[in-house]
C-alpha positions in Angstrom: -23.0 1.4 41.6 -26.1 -0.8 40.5 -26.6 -1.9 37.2 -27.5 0.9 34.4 -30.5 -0.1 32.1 -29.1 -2.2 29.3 -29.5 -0.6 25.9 -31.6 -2.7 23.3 -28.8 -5.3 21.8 -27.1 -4.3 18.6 -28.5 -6.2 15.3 -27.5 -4.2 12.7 -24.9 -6.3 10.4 -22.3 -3.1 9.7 -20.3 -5.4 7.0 -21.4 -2.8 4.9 -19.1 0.1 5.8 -16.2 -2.1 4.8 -17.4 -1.0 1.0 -19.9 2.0 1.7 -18.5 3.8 4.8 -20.4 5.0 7.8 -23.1 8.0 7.4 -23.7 8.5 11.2 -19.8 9.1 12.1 -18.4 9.7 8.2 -16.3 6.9 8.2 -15.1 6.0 4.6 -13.1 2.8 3.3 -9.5 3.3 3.5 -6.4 1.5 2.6 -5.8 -1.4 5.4 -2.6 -1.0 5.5 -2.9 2.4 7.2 -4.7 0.6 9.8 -2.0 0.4 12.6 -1.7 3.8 12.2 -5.3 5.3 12.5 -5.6 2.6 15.6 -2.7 4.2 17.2 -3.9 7.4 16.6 -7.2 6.3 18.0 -5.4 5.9 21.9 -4.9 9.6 22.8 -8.8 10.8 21.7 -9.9 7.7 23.7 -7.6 8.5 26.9 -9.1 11.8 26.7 -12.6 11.0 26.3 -11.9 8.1 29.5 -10.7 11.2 31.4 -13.2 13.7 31.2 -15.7 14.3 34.3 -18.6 13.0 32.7 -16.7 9.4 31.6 -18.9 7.6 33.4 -22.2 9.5 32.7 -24.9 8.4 30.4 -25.7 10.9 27.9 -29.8 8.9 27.9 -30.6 6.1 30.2 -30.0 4.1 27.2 -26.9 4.9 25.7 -23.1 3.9 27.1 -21.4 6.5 29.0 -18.1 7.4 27.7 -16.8 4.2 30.0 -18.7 1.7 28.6 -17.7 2.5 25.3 -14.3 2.6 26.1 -14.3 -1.0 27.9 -16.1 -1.8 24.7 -13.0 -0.5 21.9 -11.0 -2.1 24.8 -13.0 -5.4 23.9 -12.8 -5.0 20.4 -9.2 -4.0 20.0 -8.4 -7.4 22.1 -11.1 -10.0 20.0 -10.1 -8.3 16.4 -6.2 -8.8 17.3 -6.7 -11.9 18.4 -8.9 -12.8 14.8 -6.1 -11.4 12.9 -3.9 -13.3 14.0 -5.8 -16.6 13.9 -6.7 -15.5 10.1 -2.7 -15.0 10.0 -2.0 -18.6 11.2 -4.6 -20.5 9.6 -6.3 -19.5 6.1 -9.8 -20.1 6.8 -10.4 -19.4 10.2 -13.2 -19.6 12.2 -14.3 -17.3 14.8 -16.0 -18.4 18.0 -18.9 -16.4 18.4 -18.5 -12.8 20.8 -22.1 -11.8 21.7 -20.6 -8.1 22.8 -23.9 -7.1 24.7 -23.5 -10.1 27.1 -19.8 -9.3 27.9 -21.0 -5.8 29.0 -23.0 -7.4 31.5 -21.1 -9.7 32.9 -18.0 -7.5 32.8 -20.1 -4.6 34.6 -18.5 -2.3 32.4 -20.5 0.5 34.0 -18.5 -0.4 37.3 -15.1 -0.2 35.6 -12.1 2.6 36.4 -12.2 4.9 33.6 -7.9 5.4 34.3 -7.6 1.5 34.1 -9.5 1.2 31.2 -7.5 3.2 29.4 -4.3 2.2 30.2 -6.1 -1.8 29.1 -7.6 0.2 26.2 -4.1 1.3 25.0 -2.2 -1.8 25.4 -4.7 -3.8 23.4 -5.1 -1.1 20.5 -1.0 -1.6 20.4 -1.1 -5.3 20.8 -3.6 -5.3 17.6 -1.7 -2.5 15.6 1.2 -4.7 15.9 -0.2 -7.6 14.6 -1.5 -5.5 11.9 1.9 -4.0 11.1 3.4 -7.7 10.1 0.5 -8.1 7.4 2.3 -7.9 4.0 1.5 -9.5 0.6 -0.9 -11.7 -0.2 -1.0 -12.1 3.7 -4.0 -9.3 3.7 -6.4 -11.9 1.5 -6.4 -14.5 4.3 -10.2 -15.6 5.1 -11.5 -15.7 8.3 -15.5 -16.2 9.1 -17.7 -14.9 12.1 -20.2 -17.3 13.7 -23.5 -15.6 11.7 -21.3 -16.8 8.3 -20.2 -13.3 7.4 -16.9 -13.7 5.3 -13.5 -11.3 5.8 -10.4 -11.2 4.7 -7.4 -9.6 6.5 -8.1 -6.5 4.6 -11.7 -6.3 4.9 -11.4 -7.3 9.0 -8.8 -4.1 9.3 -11.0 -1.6 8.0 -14.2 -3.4 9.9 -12.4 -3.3 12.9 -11.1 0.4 12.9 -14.9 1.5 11.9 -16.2 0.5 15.0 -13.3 2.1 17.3 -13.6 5.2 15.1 -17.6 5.3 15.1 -17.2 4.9 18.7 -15.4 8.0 19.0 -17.5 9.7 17.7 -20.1 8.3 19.5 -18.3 9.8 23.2 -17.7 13.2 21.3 -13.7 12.7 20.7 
């Protein structure tokens, strides 16, 4: 399959639905510590959206096909687990920058087997929800900062992080 048309890079900052929600997919804040939960919940809608017959169709030659969102959630699921538990280990934690557009590229997400990708999908959604479930306490107020200086905590990271799998849902129609 040759390389699709890449879709204009995403600039928006979307730090604001941590506080605000999300118009486009009606997102609203919720309490973090649901947030194992909803991103469990999230696995069936995305198997089922990774095994429909038009998974690896664009809707618009600029706009993922239900597989390249999915590879994407997959991506996200593994870099936000992997945050939390840096912000877990170290108060103040740094992220090295994850320029998501590039990594679609060079992981020809296009190319990918939509039955893999959800099986990777799963396991790194359960990998993360279990990191999540160990947050307790004061343990949800660690700091961590991206590479463009935006500030999280725990708390804020969770509900940041379950946006975008959520808003990606509905972006496929799940």
């Amino acid at each position: 399959m040759s390389e699709p048309s890449a879709p204009p890079p995403e600039d928006r900052d979307w730090t604001y639905v941590i506080a605000q929600g999300c118009s486009e997919c009606g997102f609203t804040p919720f309490d973090a510590t649901l947030a194992a939960a909803r991103l469990r919940a999230s696995v069936p809608r995305w198997r089922k959206a990774l095994a429909g017959t038009s998974a690896t169709t664009r809707p618009a030659p600029m706009v993922w096909s239900p597989l390249e969102y999915g590879c994407h959630v997959r991506d996200v699921n593994r870099t936000m687990g992997r945050r939390i538990e840096l912000m877990l280990a170290q108060d103040g934690a740094l992220f090295a920058n994850w320029d998501q557009d590039a990594t679609a590229v060079e992981d020809r997400y296009w190319a990918q087997d939509p039955a893999t990708v959800a099986d990777e999908l799963e396991v790194a959604a359960e990998q993360a929800a279990a990191t999540l479930d160990d947050v307790s306490g004061d343990a949800w107020q660690r700091r961590g900062t991206r590479s463009n200086g935006s500030q999280f905590t725990v708390e804020t990271l969770a509900v940041y992080f379950l946006h975008d799998v959520e808003h990606h849902l509905h972006d496929v129609g799940a």
